[in-house]
C-alpha positions, 0 to 999 in steps of 0.5 A: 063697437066692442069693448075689449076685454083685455089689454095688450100689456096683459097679453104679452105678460101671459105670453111671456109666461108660456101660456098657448092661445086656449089658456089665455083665451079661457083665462079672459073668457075668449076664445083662441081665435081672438087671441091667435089675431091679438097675438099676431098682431103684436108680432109674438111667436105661438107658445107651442109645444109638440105633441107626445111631449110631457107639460114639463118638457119643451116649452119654448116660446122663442122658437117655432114649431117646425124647430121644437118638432125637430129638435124633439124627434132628435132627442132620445125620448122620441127614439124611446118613444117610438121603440116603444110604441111600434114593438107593442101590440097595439100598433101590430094589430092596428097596422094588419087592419089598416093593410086589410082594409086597403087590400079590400078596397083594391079588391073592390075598385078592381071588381068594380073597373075590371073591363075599364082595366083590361081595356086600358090594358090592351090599349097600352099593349097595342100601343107599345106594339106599334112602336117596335 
C-alpha cells in the first residue's frame, strides 16, 4: 500500500490560497492527476483562471470556470483584448492562410469526386423531375 505524501488538511490549506492542481502537485512532488482526484474527492471547486488573462486578475476559487469565462469575455479587457488582436497583422495573414487552405482542400475533394458529383447531381435532378 502507498503512503501518502500529503495530508488532506495540507491540501485544502493550499486551495484556499488559490494554487491550481499543477502548483500543489509540483509543491508535493505529485502529479495533477492526483491531485485533481484528492481534490474531487473533498468536494473543492478547481482554482481556475481563464486564459489570455494576467496572473494577477481573475483568481477565483469560488466560481466555475464556465462562469470566470463569461464574467471575463464581458469585461473591457477582453473587448480591448480582441480589438487588438483582429486589426493586427498577424491575425490577417493567418486568417488568408487558413481560408487558402480550405479552398485547396475543396479543390482537391471536387477533383478527386468529381464523376461521384455530378452523378449525385443528376440523380437529385431526376428525382425532383419526377415530382412535378
Amino acid at each position: 500500500m502507498r503512503t501518502k505524501k500529503f495530508t488532506d488538511l495540507e491540501l485544502i490549506q493550499l486551495h484556499k490560497k488559490k494554487l491550481n492542481d499543477r502548483q500543489i502537485g509540483d509543491l508535493f512532488g505529485v502529479g495533477r492527476g492526483t491531485i485533481f482526484r484528492r481534490r474531487r474527492k473533498l468536494y473543492l471547486i478547481a482554482n481556475i483562471r481563464p486564459k489570455l488573462i494576467d496572473d494577477t486578475d481573475f483568481y477565483l476559487s469560488n466560481k466555475t470556470g464556465k462562469e470566470c469565462r463569461k464574467e471575463y469575455h464581458q469585461s473591457d479587457k477582453f473587448k480591448e483584448y480582441i480589438k487588438k488582436y483582429h486589426q493586427s497583422d498577424k491575425f490577417k495573414e493567418y486568417q488568408k492562410k487558413y481560408h487558402q487552405k480550405n479552398r485547396e482542400k475543396i479543390k482537391k475533394y471536387y477533383q478527386k469526386n468529381r464523376e461521384k458529383i455530378l452523378e449525385n447531381k443528376k440523380k437529385d435532378y431526376q428525382s425532383r423531375k419526377g415530382r412535378s
